[in-house]
ZATITI-462850 format. One record per residue: x, y, z of N, C-alpha, C, O in turn; residue in one letter. Coordinates in steps of 0.05 Angstrom, whole numbers, padded with zeros to 5 digits, always signed. Atoms other than C-alpha are relative to their C-alpha. Example, Ala and Ser with C-alpha at 12.3 -4.5 7.8 and 13.67 -1.06 7.14 Angstrom:
2
+00018-00024+00000+00246-00090+00156+00018+00024+00000+00039+00024+00013A;-00016-00024-00001+00273-00021+00143-00015+00022+00014-00005+00044+00018S;
//
This chain:
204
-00024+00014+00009+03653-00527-01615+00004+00001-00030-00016+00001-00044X;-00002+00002+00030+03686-00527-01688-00005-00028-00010+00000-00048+00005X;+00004+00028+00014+03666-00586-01739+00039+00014-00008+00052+00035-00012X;-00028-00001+00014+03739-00606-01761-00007-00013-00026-00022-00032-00029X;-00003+00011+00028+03750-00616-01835+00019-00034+00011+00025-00038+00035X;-00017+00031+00003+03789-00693-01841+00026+00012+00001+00041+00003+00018X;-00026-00012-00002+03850-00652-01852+00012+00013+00015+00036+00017+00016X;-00008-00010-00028+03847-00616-01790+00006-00019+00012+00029-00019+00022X;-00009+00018-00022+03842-00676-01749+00018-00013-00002+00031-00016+00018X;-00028+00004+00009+03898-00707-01786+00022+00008+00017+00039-00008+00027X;-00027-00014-00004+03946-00658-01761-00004-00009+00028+00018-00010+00039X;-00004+00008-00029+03927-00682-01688+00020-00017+00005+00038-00018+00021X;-00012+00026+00001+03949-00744-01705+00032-00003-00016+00044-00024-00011X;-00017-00002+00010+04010-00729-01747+00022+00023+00015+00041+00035+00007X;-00019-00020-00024+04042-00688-01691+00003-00018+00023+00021-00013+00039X;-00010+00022-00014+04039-00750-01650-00022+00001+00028-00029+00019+00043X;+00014+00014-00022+03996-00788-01602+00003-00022+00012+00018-00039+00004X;-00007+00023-00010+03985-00837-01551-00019-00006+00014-00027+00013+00027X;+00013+00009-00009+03939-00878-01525-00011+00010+00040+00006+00005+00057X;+00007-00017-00018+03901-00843-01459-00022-00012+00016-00042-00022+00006X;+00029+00009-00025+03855-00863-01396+00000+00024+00005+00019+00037+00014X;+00016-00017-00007+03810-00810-01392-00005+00002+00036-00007-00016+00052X;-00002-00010-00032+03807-00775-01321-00035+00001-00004-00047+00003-00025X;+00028-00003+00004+03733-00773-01296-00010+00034-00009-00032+00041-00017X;+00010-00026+00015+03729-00700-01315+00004+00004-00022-00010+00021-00034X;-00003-00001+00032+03755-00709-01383-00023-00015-00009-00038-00005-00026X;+00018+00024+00009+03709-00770-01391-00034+00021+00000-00048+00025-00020X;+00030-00015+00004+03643-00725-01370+00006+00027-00014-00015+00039-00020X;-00002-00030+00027+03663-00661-01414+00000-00014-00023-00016-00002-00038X;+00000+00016+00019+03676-00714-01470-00028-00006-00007-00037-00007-00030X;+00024+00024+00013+03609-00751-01462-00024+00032+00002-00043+00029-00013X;+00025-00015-00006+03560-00683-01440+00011+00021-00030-00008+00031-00042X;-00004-00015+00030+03594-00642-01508-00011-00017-00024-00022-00006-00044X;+00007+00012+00025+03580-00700-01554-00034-00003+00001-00047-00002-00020X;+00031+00006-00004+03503-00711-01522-00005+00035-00008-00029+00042-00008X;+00017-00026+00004+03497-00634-01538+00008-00003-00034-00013-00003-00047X;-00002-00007+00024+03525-00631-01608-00016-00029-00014-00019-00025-00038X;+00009+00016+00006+03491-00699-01621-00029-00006-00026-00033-00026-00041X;+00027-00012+00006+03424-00677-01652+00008+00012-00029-00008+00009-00048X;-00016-00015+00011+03472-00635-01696+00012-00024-00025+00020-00012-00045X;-00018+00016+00015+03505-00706-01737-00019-00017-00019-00011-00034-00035X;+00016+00028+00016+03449-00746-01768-00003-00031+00006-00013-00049-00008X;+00005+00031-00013+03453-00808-01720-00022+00000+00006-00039+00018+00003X;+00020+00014-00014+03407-00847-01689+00001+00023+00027+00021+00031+00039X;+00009-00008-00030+03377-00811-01627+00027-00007+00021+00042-00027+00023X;-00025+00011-00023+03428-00804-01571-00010-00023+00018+00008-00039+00025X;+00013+00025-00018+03375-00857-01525+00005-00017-00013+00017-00035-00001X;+00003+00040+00023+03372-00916-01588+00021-00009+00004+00024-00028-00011X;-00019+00021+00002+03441-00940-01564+00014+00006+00025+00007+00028+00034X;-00015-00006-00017+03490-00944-01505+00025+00011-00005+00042-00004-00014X;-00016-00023+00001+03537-00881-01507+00024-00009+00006+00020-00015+00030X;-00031+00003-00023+03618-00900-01484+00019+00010-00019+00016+00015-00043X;-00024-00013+00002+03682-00876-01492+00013-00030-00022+00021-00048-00008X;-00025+00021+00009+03723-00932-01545+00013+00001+00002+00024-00020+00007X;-00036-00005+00005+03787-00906-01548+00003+00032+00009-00013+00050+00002X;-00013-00030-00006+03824-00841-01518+00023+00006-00003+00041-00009+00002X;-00037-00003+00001+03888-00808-01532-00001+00026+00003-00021+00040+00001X;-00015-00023-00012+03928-00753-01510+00024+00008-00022+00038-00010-00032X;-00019+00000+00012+03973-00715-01550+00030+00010+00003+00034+00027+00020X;-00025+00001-00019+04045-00714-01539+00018+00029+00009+00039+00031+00023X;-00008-00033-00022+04053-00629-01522-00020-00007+00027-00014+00005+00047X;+00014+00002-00027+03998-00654-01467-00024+00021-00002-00036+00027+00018X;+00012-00021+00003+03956-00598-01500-00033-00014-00002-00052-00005+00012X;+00026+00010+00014+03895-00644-01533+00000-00025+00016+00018-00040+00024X;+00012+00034-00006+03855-00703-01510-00024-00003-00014-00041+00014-00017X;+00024+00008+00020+03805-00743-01552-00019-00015+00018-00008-00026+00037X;+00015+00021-00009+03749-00781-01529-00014-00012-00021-00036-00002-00024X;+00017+00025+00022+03722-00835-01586-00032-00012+00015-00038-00029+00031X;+00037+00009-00012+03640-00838-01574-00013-00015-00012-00026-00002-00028X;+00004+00007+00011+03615-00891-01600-00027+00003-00013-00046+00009+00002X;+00018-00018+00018+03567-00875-01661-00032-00029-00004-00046-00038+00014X;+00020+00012+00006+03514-00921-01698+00003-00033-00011-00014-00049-00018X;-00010+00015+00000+03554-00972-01709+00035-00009-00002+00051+00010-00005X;-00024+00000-00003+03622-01006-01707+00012+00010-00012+00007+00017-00035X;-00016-00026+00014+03682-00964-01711-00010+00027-00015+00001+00038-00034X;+00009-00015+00005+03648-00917-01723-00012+00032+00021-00034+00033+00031X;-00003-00012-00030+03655-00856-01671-00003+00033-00009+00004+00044-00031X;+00000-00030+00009+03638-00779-01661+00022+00000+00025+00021-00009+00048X;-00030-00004-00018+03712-00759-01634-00006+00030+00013-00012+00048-00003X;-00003-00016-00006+03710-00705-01584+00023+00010+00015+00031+00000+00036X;-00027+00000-00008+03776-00669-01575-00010+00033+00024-00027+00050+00022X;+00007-00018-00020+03787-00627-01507+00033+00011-00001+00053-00003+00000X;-00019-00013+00004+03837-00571-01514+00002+00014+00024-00018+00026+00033X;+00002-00013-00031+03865-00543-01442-00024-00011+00011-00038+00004+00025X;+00022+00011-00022+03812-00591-01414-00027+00010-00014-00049+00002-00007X;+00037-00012+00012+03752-00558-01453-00004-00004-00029+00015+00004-00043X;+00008+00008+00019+03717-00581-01514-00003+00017-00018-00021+00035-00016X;-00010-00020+00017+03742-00546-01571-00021-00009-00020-00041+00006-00023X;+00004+00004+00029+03720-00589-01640-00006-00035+00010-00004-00050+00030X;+00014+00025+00000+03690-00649-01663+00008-00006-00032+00013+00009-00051X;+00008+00014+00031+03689-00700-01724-00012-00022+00007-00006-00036+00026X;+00004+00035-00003+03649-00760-01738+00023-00021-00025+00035-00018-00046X;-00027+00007+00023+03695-00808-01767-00006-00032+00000-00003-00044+00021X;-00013+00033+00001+03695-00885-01787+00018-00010-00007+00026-00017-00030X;-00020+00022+00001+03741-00918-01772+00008-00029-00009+00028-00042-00004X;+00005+00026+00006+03724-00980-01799-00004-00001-00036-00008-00019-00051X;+00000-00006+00030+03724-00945-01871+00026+00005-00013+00029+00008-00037X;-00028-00003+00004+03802-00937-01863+00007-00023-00013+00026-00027-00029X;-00021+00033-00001+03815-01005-01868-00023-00021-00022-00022-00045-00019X;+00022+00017+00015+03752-01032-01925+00007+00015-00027+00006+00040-00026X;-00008-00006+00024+03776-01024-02001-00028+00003-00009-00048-00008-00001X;+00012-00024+00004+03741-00975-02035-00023-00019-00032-00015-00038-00045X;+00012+00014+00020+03693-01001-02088-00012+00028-00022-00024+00048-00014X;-00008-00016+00018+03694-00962-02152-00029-00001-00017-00030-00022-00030X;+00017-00003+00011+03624-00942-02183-00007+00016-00033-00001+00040-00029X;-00001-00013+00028+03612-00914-02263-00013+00001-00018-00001-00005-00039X;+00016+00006+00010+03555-00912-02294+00010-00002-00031+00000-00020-00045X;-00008-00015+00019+03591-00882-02354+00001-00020-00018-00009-00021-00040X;-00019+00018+00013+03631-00947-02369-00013-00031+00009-00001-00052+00004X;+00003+00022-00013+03582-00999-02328+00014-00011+00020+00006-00033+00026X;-00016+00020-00018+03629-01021-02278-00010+00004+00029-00024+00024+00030X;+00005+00003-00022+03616-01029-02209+00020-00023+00008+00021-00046-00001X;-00030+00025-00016+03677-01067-02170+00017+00007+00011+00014+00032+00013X;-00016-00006+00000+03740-01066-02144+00015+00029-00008+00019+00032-00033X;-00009-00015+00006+03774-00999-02141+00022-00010-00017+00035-00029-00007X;-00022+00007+00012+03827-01005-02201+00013+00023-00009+00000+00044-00013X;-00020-00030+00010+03884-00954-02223-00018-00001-00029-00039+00012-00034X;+00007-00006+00026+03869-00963-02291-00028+00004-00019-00030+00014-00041X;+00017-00003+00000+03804-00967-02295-00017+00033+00011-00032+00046-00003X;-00006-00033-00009+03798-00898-02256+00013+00023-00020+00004+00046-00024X;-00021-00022+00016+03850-00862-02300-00009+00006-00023-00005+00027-00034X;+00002+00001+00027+03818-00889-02366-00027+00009+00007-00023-00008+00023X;+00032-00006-00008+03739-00866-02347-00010+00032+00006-00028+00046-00003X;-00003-00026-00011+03755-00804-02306-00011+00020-00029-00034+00029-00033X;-00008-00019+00018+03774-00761-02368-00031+00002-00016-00038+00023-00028X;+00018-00005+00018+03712-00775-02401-00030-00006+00006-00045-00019-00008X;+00027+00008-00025+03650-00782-02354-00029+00014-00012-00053+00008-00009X;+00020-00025+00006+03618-00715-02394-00017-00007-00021-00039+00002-00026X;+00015+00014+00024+03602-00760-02456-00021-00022+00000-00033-00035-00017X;+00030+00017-00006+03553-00798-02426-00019+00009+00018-00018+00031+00028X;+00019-00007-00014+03499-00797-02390-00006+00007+00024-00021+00025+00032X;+00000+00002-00032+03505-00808-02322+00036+00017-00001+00051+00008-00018X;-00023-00025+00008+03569-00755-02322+00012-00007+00031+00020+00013+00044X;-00008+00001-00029+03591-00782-02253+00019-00024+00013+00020-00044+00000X;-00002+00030-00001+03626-00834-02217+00016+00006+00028+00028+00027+00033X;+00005-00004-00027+03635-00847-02144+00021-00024+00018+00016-00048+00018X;-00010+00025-00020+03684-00888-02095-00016-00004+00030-00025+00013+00046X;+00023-00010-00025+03647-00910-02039+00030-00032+00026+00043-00052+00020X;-00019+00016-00020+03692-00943-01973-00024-00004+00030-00014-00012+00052X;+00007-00002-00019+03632-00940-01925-00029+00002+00002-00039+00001-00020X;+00027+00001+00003+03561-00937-01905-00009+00042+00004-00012+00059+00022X;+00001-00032-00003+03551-00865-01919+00025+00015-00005+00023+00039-00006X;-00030-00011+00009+03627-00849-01935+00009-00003-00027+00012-00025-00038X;-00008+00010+00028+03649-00837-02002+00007+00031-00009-00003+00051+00000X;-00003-00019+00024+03682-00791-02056-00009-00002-00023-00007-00022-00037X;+00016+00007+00029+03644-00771-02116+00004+00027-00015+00008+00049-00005X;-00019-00021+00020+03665-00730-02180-00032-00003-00019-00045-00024-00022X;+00019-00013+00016+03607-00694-02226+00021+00010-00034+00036+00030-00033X;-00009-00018+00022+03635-00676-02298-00008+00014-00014-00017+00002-00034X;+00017-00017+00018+03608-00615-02332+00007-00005-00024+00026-00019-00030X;-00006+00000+00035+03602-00606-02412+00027+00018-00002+00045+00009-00018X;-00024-00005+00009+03660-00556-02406+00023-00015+00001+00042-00013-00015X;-00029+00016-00001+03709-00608-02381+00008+00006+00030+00027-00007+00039X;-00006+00000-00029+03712-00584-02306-00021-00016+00013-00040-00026+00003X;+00008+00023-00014+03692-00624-02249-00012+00004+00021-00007+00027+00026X;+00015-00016-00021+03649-00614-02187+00008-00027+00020-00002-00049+00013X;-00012+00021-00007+03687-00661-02134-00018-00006+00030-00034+00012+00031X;+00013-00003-00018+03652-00680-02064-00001-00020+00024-00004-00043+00016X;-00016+00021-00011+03669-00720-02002-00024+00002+00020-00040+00021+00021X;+00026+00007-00020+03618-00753-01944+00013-00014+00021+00024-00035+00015X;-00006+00023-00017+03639-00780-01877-00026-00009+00013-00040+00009+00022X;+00028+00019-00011+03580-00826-01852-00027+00014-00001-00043-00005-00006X;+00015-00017+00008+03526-00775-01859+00006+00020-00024+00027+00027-00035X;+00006-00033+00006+03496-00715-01892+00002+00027+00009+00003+00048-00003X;-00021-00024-00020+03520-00669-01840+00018+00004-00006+00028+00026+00001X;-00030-00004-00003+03586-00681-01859+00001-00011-00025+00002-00035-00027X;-00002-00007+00029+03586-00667-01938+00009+00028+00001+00001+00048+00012X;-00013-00024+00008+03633-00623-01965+00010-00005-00036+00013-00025-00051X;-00005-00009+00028+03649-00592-02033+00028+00012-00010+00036+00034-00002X;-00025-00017-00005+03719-00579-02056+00002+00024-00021+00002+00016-00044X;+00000-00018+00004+03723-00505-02076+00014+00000-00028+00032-00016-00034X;-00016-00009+00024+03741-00473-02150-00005-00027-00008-00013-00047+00003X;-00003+00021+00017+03751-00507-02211+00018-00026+00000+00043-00025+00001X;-00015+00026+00006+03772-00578-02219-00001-00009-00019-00020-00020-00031X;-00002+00024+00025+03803-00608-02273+00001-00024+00000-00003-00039+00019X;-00015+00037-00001+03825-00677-02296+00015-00007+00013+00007-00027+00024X;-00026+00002-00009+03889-00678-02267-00002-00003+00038+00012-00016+00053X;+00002-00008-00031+03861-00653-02194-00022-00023+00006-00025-00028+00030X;+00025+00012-00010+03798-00701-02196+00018-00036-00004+00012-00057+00007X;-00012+00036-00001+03849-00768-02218+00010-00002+00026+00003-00019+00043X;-00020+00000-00030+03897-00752-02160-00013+00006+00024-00001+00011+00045X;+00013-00005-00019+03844-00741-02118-00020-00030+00008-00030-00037+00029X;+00015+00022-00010+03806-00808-02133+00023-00026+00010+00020-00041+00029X;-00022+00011-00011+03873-00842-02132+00008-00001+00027+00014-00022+00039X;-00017+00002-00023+03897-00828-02074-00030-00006+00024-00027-00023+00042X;+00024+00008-00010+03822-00831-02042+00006-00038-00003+00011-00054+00015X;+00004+00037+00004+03821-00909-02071+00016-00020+00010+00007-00042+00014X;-00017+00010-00018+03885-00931-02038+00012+00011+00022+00035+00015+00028X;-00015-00007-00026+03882-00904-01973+00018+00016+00002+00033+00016+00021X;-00022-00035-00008+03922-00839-01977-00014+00023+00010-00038+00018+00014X;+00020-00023+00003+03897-00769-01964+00010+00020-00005+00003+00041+00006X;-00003-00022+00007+03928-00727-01995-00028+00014-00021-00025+00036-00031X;+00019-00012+00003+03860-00713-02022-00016+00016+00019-00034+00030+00010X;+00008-00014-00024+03838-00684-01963+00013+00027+00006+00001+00047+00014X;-00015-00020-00005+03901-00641-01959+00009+00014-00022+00028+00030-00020X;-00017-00016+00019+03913-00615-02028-00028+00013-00010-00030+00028-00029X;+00029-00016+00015+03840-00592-02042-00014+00025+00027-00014+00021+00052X;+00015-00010-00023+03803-00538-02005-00028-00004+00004-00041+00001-00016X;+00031+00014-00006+03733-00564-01976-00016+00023+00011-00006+00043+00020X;+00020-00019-00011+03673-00527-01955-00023-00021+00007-00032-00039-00007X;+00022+00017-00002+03620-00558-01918-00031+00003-00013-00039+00026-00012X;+00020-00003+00018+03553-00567-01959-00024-00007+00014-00023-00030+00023X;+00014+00009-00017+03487-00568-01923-00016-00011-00025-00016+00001-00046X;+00018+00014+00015+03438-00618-01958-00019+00004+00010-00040-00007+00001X;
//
C-alpha cells in the first residue's frame, strides 16, 4: 500500500465525503491491511490495545472508502483507504491535533507559549544568530513543524505526524518568506503548508 503525504489525503476529503457503515468485507480488508502495515508505524504493538474501526466514509464518486483504526490513543487513527474495494494507501493521522492550538517553541528568543503572529514573524528571520538556530510548533504528542536556520540564511523545514515513521523533509531551498508562510499557516490551522511545499519522507 502507498504512505500518503497529508496532502494527498486532503484531496480525498476536498472532493467530498460522507460518513459510511462499513460492509463486513470492507471492515476485514480495512482491519487485516492495517494489522499488516502496523509494525511498519511506530505504535504500540498491534496486541497492547483493542483494534476498531472509529469512523468510516465513503467518497462521493463511490470510488474510495476509509476505515479510521484506532491508534495509541484518542483521535488518533491509522486511516486505511480501500480503492475499488482493495487497500490502496494509508496515513496515520491525529485527529485530535486538528482541533489543539499549536504552542510555539524558540530557544533563540526564550519563549515557549501560545502560538502568536507576531512573535513568529519577528524571530523567524533571525534564528541563525543564535545558538539554538531553530524553532518548532508543536500541536501534538509527536506532531509538529520545525524550521533549522543555516549561517547562509536558508532554512531546513520539517513536518511529524505522531511518529518517526512519518517525518518528512520539505525539498530545495527555503527561505524566509517560504518558512513564515509555512509556520503561519501551520499555527492557525490551515495547510497550505502541506500543499505549497514539496515533502519527502525522512527515515530516522
Amino acid at each position: 500500500m502507498k504512505l500518503l503525504q497529508l496532502h494527498e489525503y486532503l484531496r480525498f476529503l476536498h472532493a467530498g465525503i460522507g460518513r459510511h457503515q462499513l460492509s463486513q468485507r470492507e471492515l476485514d480488508r480495512c482491519m487485516s491491511a492495517a494489522q499488516e502495515i502496523w509494525p511498519d508505524t511506530g505504535l504500540l504493538p498491534w496486541e497492547s490495545a483493542p483494534r476498531t474501526v472509529g469512523y468510516a466514509w465513503k467518497s462521493n464518486d463511490g470510488r474510495h472508502v476509509a476505515g479510521n483504526i484506532t491508534a495509541d490513543r484518542e483521535n488518533c487513527f491509522l486511516i486505511v483507504v480501500l480503492s475499488e474495494g482493495h487497500p490502496s494507501s494509508y496515513i496515520l493521522f491525529d485527529i485530535g491535533a486538528e482541533y489543539t492550538q499549536a504552542e510555539y517553541i524558540c530557544p533563540s528568543i526564550g519563549y515557549q507559549g501560545p502560538a502568536e503572529q507576531d512573535v513568529i514573524l519577528k524571530s523567524l528571520p533571525n534564528l541563525r544568530d543564535h545558538q539554538d538556530p531553530f524553532a518548532i510548533l508543536e500541536v501534538g504528542n509527536g506532531t509538529y513543524l520545525q524550521t533549522r536556520q543555516y549561517r547562509n540564511g536558508t532554512y531546513q523545514l520539517v513536518h511529524q505526524l505522531v511518529t518517526t515513521k512519518f517525518h518528512y523533509r520539505a525539498l530545495g531551498e527555503i527561505n524566509v518568506s517560504e518558512v513564515c508562510d509555512a509556520f503561519i499557516s501551520y499555527a492557525f490551522g490551515k495547510k497550505e503548508w502541506a500543499t505549497d511545499l514539496t515533502w519527502e519522507l525522512v527515515e530516522l
